[in-house]
N, C-alpha and C positions, 0 to 999 in steps of 0.2 A: 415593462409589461410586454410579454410576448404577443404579438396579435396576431400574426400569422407565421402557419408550419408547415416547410416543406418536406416531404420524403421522398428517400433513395425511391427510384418505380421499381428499378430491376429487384432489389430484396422484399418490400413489400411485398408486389407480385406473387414472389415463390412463399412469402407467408401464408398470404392468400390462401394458395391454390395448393401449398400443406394444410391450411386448416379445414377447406373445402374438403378434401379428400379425406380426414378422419371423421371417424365416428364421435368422435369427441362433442357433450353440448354444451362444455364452460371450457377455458382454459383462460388462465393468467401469464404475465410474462413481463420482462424489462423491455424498456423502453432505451434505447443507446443513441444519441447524437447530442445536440450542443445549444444551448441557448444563447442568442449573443445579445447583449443590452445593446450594443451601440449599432445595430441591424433592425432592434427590437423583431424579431425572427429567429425562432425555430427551427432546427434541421434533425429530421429524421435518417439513421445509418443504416438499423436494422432493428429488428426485434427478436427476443432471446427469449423464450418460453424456460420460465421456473421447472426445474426438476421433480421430482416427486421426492417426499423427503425421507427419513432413515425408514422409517414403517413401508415404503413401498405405496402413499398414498400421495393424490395427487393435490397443487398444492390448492389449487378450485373443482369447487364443483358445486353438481345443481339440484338446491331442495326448494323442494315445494311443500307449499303451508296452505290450506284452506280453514279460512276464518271465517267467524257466522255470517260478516257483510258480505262475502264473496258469493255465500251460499244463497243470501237471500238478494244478490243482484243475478245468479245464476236465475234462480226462481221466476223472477220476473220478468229475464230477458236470457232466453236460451239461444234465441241467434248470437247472442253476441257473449262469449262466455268469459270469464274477467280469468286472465292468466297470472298466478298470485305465485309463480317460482320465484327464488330467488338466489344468488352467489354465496356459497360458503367460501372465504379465504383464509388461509392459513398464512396471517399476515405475518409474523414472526418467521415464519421461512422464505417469504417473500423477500423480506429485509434481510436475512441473515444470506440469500441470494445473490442481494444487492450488496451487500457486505465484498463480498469475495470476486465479484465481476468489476466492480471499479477497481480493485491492486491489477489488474490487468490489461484499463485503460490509459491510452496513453492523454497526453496533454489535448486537451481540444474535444475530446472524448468522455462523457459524463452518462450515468446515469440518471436522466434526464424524463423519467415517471414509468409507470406502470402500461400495459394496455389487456384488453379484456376481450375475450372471444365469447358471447353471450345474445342471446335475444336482448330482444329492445324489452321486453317488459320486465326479463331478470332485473337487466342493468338501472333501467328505472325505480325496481325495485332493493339496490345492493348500493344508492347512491354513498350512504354514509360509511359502508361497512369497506368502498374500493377508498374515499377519501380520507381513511385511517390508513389502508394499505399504502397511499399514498406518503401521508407523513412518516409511516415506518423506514419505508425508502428513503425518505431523503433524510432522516436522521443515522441511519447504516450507512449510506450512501453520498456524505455533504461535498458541497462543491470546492468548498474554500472558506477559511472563517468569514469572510462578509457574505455568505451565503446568499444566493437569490431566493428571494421570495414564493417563488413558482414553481410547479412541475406539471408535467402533463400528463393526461391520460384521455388513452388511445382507445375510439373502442370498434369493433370489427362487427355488425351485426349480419347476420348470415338470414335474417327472418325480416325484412328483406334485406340484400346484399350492400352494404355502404359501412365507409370510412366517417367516421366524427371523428373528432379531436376537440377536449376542453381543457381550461388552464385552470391546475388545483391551485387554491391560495395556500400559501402554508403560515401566513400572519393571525390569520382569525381564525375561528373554532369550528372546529369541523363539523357545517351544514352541508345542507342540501345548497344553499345560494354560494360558497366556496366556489365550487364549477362555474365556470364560464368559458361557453361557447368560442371556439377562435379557425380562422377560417384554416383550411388543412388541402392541401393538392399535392401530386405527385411530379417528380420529375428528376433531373439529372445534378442531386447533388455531390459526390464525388467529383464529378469534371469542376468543380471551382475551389475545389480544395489547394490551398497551396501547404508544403511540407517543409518542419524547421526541424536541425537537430543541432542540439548543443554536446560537448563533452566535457564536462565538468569536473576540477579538480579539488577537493576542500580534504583540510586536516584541521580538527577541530581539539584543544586543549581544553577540557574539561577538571575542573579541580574537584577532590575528595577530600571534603571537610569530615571533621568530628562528628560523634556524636552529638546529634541537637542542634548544633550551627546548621543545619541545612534539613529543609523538607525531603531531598531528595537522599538517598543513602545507596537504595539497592543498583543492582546495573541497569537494571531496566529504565526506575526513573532519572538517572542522574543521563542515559542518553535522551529520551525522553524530553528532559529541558535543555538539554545543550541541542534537540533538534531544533524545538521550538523558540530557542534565542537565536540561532542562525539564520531561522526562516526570516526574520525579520529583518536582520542582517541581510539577505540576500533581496528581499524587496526593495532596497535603497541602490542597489550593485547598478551599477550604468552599463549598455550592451551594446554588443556592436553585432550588425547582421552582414554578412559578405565585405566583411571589412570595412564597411561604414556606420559610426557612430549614429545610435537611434536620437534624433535630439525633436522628434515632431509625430503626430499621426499621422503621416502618410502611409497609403499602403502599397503593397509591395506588389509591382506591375511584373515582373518576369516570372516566367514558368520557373519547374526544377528543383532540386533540394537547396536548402539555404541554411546555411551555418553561420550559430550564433556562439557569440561568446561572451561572455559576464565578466565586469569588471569591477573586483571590490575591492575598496579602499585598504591600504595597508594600515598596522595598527589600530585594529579595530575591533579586535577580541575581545566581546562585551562579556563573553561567556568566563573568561579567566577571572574580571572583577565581579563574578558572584558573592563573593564571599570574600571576610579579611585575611591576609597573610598568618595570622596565628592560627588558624582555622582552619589549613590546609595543612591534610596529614598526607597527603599523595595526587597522584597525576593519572588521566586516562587523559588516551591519544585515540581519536578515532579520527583515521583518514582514508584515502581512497579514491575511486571516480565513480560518475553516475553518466550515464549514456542516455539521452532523455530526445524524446521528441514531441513535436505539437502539431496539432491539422488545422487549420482554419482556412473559413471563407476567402477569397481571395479581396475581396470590398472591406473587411476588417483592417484595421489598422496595424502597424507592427507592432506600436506597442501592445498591444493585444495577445502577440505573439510570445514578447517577452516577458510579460507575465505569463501565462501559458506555461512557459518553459521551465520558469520557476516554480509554477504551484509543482509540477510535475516531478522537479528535484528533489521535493521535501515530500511528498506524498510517495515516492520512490523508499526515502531513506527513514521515515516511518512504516510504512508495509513490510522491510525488511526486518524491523524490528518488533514487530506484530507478528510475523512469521515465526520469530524465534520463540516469542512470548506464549502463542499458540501451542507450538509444539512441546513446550515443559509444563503448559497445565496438562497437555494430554498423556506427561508423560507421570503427572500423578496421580495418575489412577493406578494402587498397587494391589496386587493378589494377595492372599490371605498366608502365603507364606514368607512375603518380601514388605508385609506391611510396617511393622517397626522399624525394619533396618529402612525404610521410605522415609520415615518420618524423620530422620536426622542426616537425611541429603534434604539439600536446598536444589530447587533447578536453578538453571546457570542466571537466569533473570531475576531472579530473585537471589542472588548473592549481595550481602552487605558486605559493600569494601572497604568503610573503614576498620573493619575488624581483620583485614585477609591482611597475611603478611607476604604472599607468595605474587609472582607475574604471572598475570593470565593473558594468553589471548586468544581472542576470537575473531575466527572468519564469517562475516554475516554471506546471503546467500548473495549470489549475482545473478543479474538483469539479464535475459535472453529475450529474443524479438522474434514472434511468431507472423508470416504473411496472416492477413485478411481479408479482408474487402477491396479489389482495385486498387493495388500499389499500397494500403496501408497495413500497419501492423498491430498489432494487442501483445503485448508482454507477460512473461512469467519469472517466477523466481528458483533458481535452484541451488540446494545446499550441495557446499563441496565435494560432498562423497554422490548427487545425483548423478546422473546422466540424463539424456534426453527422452528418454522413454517415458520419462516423469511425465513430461508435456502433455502427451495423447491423453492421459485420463483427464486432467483439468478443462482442456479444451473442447471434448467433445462433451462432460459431462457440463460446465459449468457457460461454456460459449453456443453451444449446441452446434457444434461444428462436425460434419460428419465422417472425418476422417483428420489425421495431420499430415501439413506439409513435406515435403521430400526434404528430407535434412540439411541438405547443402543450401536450403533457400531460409533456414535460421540465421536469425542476424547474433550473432555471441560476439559484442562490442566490448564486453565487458571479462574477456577471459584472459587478456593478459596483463597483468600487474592491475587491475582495476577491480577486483574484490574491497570487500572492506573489513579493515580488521581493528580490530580495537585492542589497545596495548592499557594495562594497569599496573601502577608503578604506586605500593606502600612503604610507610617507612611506621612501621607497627611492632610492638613484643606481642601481641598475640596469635598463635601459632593455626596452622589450617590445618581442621580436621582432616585424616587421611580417608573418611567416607566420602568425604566431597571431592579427594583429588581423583580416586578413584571413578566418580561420578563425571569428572570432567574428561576424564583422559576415553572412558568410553565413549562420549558425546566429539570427541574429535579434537577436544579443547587442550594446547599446549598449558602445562604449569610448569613452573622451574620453581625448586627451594633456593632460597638467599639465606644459608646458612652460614651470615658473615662475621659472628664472635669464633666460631671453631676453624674458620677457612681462615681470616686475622691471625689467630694466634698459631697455628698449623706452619702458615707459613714465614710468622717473624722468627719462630725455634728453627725453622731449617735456614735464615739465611744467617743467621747468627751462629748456628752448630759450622757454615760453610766457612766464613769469615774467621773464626777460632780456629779451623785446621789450615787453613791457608796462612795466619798470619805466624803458625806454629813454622810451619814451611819456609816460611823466607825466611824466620829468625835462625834456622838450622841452615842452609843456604850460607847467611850472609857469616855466622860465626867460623863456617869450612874456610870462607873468603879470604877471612881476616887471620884465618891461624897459618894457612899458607903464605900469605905475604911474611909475615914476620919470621916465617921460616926460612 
């Protein structure tokens, strides 16, 4: 249980004294720093104000309702008049917010609750409708499957001017008694930040069963569970930080960056005995690197750290795959003249492999590393055909950042040979629609045909046709041989 929260003063401040300065009388927004359990302490990074959503509306605002007690407490007592406003939130865009700003946090870095720019009697009055907004978030938003129990929310009251902070429960049902009060001050938390970065290598052997032997089929879920068997896999992986083995909670007393490296046991690919030997009709290979980093307290423990490093590798190598998955529902949505010939492409995630007889593969996007806050960074994902230009909309739209970095200050750890690509290997007589190869080769996606009874038998007639005039040859040859001797 968090008890007490500290925040950045420098970024607060300028929330402030942006919120001060608009017209604005509600606004909502993320909440970005770190809970630690073994600090039992809160740290505030910054705060990210929700966008307005596709309609062009904002994602709070403020109505007010006058009801008959209000009227007949007005009546009675006009000095004192009963202020009955309250918060509308647009809780689903709030979360679908929260969705898209964690793929961009790195390890150490969570979205860690909601905060409110609101008078004291809205918010008084909006308590149930911010602690739903709250669970939205943190189920768009989770930290790790043992998920903590809490989140915060922040709230800014300008009538008069002060910081509260309370801790939402996310166990029990969402009251008004949920909240609880936790003490909150400002000060200099980046200067105790210490910084890890790992570079991680994995290739993972993923089998394609038949039809029925396997819940998973498509490409999507068959990486899907080969992520989430490695994850676990990698929780077990022993580490080493500056070239000494982690064997204790101690925490880590020198300044500077610190490179970790993960150590996992050889023969230990749980993911290949999914399923029995007769049940494998084929092979995907996805490998690769992941460039990961983590921020912690500098009193936190290392182990701490390496977990961190890992939640972040697998939250890495799922987002990328969320990416992919995103952009083939978006890409079916068809026009009224491309609607049928829509319906008999598959997008690339949704291909059944044990039916494809062809090699696919695919390049998922890579890891790029944007400056932030004081020597840290927030990350983004780019598909091979992007460039960097891609960045600026995500970050000033989704980070509320007011501009992007000078180029040369992106960190691209992941641009040579550290993509990820994933190799699929059938051995099937059922033949691939030519709408879908089409489908892939637009999308960037390499296919090869294995057309190997005509490419077989192609080339046993020519080495046989070869072998027949050659041995014709030396029988001509050797009879000249023999009729000259004798002569």
């Amino acid at each position: 249980m968090v008890k007490a929260v500290v925040g950045e003063e420098s970024q607060l401040k300028l929330a402030e004294d942006r919120l001060s300065c608009s017209t604005i009388p509600a606004q909502v927004g993320l909440v970005i720093g770190r809970l630690s359990s073994n600090l039992d302490r809160g740290f505030v990074f910054d705060l990210i104000p929700t966008p307005q959503n596709d309609t062009g509306e904002a994602a709070c605002s403020l109505s007010g309702t006058t009801s008959t007690d209000d009227k007949k407490k007005q009546s009675k007592s006009k000095s004192q008049p009963s202020d009955s406003s309250s918060l509308f939130v647009d809780k689903d865009w709030v979360a679908e917010h929260a969705r898209q700003v964690s793929r961009m946090l790195l390890g150490g870095m969570k979205v860690v609750g909601i905060y409110v720019w609101a008078s004291e009697n809205a918010f008084k009055n909006s308590t149930i409708a911010l602690c739903q907004t709250v669970h939205g978030v943190a189920e768009a938003a989770p930290f790790s499957e043992n998920d903590s129990n809490e989140r915060l929310l922040v709230h800014i009251c300008y009538s008069p001017r002060r910081w509260t902070c309370r801790n939402c429960s996310l166990a029990s049902n969402i009251t008004s008694s949920s909240l609880r009060p936790c003490d909150f001050k400002m000060g200099r938390v980046f200067n105790s930040l210490q910084t890890y970065k790992c570079m991680y290598n994995f290739n993972l052997r993923l089998p394609i069963c038949h039809e029925g032997a396997s819940n998973a089929e498509t490409l999507s879920d068959i990486l899907r569970q080969g992520i989430s068997v490695h994850a676990n896999e990698l929780r077990g992986a022993k580490a080493m930080v500056d070239g000494n083995l982690v064997v204790n909670d101690e925490s880590c007393t020198t300044d500077g960056l610190h490179e970790i490296e993960l150590l996992l046991p050889f023969f230990n690919d749980t993911s290949a005995k999914a399923c029995s030997q007769k049940d494998v009709v084929g092979l995907l290979v996805f490998s690769g690197s992941v460039c990961s980093f983590a921020y912690l307290n500098s009193k936190e423990p290392i182990s701490q750290a390496v977990s961190e490093i890992k939640g972040d590798i697998i939250r890495s190598l799922q987002s990328r795959l969320d990416i992919i998955c995103d952009e083939a529902d978006e890409d079916l949505v068809p026009t009224e003249d491309d609607a049928r010939e829509a319906r008999d492409v598959k997008p690339v995630s949704g291909l059944v492999l044990h039916s494809m007889r062809k090699t696919c593969c695919l390049a998922f996007p890579r890891r790029v590393f944007v400056p932030w806050l004081v020597g840290t960074f927030i990350c983004d994902y780019l598909q091979p055909s992007e460039r960097l230009e891609v960045l600026k909309d995500h970050c000033v739209e989704l980070m509320s950042m007011e501009a992007l970095p000078d180029a040369s200050t992106i960190l691209e750890a992941e641009v040579e040979a550290t993509s990820m690509i994933t190799e699929s290997f059938w051995d099937v007589a059922v033949s691939f629609p030519s709408k879908s190869i089409s489908s892939l080769e637009n999308k960037g996606i390499e296919t090869r045909t294995n057309n190997s009874n005509n490419a077989v038998k192609t080339t046993n007639f020519n080495i046989m046709a070869a072998a027949a005039v050659l041995f014709l040859i030396l029988s001509i040859l050797v009879g000249f041989i023999l009729t000259d001797k004798r002569t």
